[in-house]
N, C-alpha and C positions, 0 to 999 in steps of 0.2 A: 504494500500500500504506500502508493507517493502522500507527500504534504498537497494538502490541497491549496489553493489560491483565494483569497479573501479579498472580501470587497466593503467597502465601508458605507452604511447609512446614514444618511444625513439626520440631525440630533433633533432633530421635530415628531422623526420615528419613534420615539425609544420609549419615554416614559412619558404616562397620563396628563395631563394638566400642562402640558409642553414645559415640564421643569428643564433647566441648563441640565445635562448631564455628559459624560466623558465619550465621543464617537468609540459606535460599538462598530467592531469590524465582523463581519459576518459571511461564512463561508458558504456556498454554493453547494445548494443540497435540496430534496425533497422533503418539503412538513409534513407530519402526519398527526393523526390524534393521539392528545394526551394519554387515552386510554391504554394505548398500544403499551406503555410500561407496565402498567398491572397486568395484566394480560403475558409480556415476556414473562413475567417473574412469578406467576403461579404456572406459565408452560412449566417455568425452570424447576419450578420446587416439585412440582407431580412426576417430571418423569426420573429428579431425584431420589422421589422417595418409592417410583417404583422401582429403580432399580436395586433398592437398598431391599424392598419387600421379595422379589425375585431371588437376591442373592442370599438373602436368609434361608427362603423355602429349599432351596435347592441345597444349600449346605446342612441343614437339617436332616432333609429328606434322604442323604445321601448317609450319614451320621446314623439317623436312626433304626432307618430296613437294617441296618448292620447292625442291629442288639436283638432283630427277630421281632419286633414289636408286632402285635397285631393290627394293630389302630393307628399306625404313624402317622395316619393322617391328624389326629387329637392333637400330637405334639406339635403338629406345624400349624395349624389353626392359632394355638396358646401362645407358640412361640412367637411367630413373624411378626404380630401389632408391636412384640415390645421393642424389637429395634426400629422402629420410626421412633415409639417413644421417648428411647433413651438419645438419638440423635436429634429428635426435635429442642428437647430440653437442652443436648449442648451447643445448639445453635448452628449445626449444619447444613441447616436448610435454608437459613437466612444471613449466613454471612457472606454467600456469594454476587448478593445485592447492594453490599459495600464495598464489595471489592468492584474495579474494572476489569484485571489479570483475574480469569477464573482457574486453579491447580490444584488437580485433586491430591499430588507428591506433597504441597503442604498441610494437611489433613491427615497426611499419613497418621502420623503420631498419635493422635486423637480416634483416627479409624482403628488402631492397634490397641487403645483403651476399650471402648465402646464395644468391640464385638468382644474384648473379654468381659465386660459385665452382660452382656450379651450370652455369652457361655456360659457363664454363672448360672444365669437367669436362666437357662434353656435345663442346666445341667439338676439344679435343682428342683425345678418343676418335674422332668422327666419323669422320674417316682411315681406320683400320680396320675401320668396319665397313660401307664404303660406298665407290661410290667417288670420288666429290669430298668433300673436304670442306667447313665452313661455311664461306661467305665474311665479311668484315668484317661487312656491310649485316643479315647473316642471322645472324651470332652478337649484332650490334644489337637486332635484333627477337625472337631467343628471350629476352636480359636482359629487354626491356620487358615483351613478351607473359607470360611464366614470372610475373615479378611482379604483373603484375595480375591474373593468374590467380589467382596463389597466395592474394593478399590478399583477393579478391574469395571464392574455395571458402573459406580461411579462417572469415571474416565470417560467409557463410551455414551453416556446417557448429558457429561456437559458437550461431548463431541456434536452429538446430534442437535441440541440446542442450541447449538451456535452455527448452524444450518438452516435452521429452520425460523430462527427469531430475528426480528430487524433488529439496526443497528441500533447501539447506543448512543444518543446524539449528547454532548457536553457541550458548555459554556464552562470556557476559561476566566476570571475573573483573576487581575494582576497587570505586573507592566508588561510591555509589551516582548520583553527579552524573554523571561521566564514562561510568558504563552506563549510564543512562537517554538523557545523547548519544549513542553506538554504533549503540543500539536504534532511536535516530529517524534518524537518518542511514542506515541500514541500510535501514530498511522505507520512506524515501523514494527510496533509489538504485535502481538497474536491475539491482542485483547480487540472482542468484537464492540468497538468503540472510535466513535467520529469525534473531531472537534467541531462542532459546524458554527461556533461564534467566539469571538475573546472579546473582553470587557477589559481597554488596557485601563489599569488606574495607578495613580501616582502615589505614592506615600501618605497624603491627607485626604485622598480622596474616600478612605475604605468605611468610614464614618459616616458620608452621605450617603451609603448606601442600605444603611441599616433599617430601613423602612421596609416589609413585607410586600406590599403593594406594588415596588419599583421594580423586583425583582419579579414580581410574580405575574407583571406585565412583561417583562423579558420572556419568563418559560413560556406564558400562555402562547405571545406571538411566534416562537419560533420552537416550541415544540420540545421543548430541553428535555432528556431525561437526569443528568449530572449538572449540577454546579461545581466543577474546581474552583478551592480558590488559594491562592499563592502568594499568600501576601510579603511582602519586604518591608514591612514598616514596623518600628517598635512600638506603635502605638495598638496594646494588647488591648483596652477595649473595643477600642471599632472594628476590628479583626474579632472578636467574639461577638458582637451586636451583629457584623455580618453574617457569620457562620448562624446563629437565631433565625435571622432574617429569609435564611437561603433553606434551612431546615424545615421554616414555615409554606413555604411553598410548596410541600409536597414529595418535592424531587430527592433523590440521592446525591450527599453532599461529599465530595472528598477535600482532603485538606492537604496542601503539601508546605508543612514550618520546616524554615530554614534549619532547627537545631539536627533534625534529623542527616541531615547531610554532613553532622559530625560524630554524631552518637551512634547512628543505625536503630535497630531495631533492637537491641538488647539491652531494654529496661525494665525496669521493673514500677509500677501505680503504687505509691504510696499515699496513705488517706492519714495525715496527720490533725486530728482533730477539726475534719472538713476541709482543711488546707490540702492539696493536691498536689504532690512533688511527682519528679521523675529519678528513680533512680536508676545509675549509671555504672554498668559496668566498668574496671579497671580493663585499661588496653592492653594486648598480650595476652599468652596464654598461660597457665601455671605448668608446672613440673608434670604434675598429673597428667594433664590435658596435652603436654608435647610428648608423654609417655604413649596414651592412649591414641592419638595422630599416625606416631611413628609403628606403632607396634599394627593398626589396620596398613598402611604401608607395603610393609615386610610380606603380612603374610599374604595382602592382597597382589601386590607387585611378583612374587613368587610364585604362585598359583600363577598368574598373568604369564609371565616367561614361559612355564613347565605348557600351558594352554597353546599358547601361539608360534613355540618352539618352530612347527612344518612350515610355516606361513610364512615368518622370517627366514625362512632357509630359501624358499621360494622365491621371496622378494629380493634377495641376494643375489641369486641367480639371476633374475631377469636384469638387474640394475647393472650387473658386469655383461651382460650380453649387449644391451641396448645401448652403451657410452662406454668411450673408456674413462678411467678415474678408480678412485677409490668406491667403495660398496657404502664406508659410514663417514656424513659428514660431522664434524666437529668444531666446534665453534667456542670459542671465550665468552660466557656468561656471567653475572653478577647473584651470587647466590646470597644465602642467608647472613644476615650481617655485611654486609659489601664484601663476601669474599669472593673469589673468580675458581669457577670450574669449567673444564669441558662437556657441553651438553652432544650427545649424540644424538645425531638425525641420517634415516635414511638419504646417500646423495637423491637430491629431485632435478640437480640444474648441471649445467655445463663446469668445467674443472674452474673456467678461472671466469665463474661466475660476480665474485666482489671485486675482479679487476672492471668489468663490464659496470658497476652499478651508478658510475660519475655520468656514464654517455646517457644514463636511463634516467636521472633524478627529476627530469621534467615532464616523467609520465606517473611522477608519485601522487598519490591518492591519497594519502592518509597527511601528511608533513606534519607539525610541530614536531622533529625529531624524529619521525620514524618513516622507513620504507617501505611500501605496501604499491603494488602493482596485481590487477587481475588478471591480466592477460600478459603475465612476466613472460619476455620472450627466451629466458637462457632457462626457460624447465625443460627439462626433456621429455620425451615420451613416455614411458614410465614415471618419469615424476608427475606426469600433470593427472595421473592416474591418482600417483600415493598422496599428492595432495587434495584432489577431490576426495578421497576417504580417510583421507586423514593417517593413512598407514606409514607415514615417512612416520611419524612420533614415535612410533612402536619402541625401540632401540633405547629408548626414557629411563625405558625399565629399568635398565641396568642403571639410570643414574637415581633410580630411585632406590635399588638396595644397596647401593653403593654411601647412600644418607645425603647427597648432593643435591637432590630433589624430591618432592612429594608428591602423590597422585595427581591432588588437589592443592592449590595455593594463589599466592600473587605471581604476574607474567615474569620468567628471568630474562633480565633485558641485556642490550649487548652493553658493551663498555661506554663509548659513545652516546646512546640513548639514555644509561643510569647517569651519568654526569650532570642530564641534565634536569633532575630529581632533584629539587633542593630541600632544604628545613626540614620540615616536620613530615614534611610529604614522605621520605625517606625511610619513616616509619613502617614504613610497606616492605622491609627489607626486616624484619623481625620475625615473619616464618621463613621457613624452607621455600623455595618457587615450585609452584606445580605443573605437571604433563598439563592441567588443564584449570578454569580459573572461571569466576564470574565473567572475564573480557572474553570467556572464550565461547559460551552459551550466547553471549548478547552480538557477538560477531566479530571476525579480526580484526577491522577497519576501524576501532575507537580509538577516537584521537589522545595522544598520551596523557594532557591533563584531566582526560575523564576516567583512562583507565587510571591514575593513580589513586583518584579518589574513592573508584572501583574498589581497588585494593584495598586503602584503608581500613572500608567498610568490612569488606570482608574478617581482616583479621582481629577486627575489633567487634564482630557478631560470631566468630569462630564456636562452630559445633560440629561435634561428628556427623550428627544427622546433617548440617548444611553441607557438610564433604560428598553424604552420600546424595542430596540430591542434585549436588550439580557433577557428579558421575553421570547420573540418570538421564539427565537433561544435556550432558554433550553425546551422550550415544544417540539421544535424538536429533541433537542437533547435528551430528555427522552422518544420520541418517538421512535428513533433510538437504544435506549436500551444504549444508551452513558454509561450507568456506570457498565454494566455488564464487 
């Protein structure tokens, strides 16, 4: 999805009573009726919680015929209401209406609670409605089975939804830099969402907007389901009078505060006698946490090797048949702590590919500091293979049990590009670098000052579970051919 192109109403449009108000710029799209949001978002919850009802029966049913029951039908009748129950109650049915990104990968965790009280609940009822009931092995296998169910109908049931449901239409509300990022980040994500207006406003502006009416003249005429709002001002109550304001209209509000862009996502709601803190994780990982890192690593990285052993033999062979050169390239990295190691990569280019790269710098794509060409002409045949699937990285492996690198981590950059890291930014050099990384899910072409700040985030939200899901989410995204 390209950025679309906006065009600006003249201010006699905008609000009631011909008040002065700030030129809203307004993108090119079809309106439809308000109602169409209620309407997506009870498609979205019914065919969630059928598929949650589906993935029950079936895991049940599968669970039970296997204790002899006579009447399995009793136990899935009893069973299947209680997991909507227990998922309605922890709000899975309605937190995807505050989201824009819909993932069912961040739900895991909560999916892994849920179908064991699910089990529970299944395992202790059984008794009575049947007459064995489950045994250890079989209330094992309905936890596992229920959850991969669950997560699997999940997946396919936002997939469908987001085929079948129109678009999300937003209003940005902010200055005009920070909406025109929204709009391009938006229309390049996966999230089935438009910007189709921005509201630039200025630092004093966000005050006059705190009126229900003004805004609710904005959604009625142009159909809004979202109001973002973005505000840069320190001025905390008119930034909460608006957020009231935009709440009252109806619509689904998101909010994007600047503190976020320093803290991340790892805090914690503190309610000090009504008072309302955030508290903040310390940056860095403890001993523990580089213990438990390093040690999924090892043993993931080694299984990895022992797995794709044939495949690398393979790729070796063909990459000495197709060029001459060496089979592994190797390059000066900037590892953990500004130390320098050699990263190994399948060769994908011609021998004296970096003698070539001064005639090329005026087909670069990505600049502030970095190299990036899609149509590099010094790949070779073979390589333009191993880099469409990503199979030059393979060879990582070894610098990953070697402790040089991490599955998962910040990008290890060359000498030249770490140089130009300064301050606090640098901070990003406190874990080990990863075969793969937040820049690497969202695409190779981010520009360095985004990735670093990428980075930060990362290692100052660090979780095992975040490791594992952006594993997850680069095998789809090299499924997707992401780096072509």
């Amino acid at each position: 999805m390209t950025s679309p192109t906006v065009r600006t109403l003249s201010d006699h449009n905008l609000a009631p009573g011909g008040a002065a108000v700030p030129r809203l710029r307004v993108v090119e799209g079809e309106a439809r009726s308000r109602s169409s949001l209620l309407r997506r978002e009870a498609v979205h919850r019914r065919m969630l919680a059928g598929a949650d009802v589906i993935a029950a029966t079936f895991a049940l049913l599968f669970v039970v015929v296997g204790t002899g029951s006579e009447n399995p039908g009793l136990v899935v009748l009893a069973g299947t209401p209680l997991v909507v129950v227990l998922f309605k109650v922890a709000g899975l049915y309605d937190r995807d209406h505050m989201r824009l990104a819909h993932s069912t990968l961040d739900e895991v965790p909560a999916l892994v609670q849920l179908t064991g009280l699910f089990t529970l609940g299944a395992t202790i009822g059984a008794p009575a409605l049947t007459s064995g009931g489950l045994s250890a092995a079989q209330t094992g296998a309905l936890w596992v089975l229920s959850f991969l169910m669950t997560a699997a109908g999940r997946a396919l049931a936002r997939s469908v939804a987001r085929r079948v449901s129109p678009v999300e239409r937003c209003l940005v509300i902010g200055d005009t830099a920070t909406a025109d990022r929204i709009a391009e980040k938006i229309a390049s994500s996966h999230a089935r969402a438009c910007v189709i207006a921005t509201l630039p406003l200025a630092e004093d502006d966000f005050g006059g907007w705190s009126h229900p009416e003004s805004l609710r003249h904005l959604v009625r005429t142009h159909a809004v389901d979202r109001v973002i709002i973005a505000p840069r001002t320190t001025d905390g109550h008119g930034v909460a009078e608006l957020i009231r304001a935009a709440k009252a209209t109806t619509v689904r509000v998101s909010v994007l505060p600047r503190m976020f862009e320093v803290v991340g996502s790892a805090v914690e709601f503190d309610d000090v006698d009504g008072l309302k803190m955030l508290g903040i994780r310390p940056f860095g990982l403890s001993r523990s946490s580089m213990a438990l890192k390093r040690a999924f690593d090892l043993v993931a990285a080694g299984f990895g090797v022992v797995a794709v052993a044939p495949i690398l033999a393979a790729i070796a062979i063909a990459i000495r048949l197709d060029s001459k050169g060496p089979i592994l390239f190797r390059q000066v990295r900037v590892g953990r702590d500004g130390r320098e190691f050699e990263i190994f990569k399948f060769r994908s280019m011609v021998v004296d590919a970096e003698a070539l790269k001064d005639e090329l710098r005026e087909l670069n794509e990505v600049g502030d500091g970095m190299f990036k060409i899609a149509r590099d002409p010094r790949v070779t045949r073979v390589g333009a293979f191993l880099r469409r699937t990503s199979l030059d990285e393979m060879p990582q492996l070894f610098n990953v049990l070697r402790g040089e690198m991490s599955l998962v981590g910040p990008r290890p950059l060359v000498t030249d590009e770490d140089a130009q890291v300064l301050g606090l930014d640098r901070s990003r050099l406190h874990l080990t670098p990863g075969m793969t990384g937040p820049w690497q899910v969202l695409g190779a072409r981010v520009p360095m000052h985004e990735m670093v700040g990428i980075d930060y985030l990362y290692v100052a939200n660090w979780s095992l579970w975040a490791d594992l899901k952006l594993l997850l989410r680069t095998i789809g995204h090299v499924a997707r051919r992401g780096n072509v």
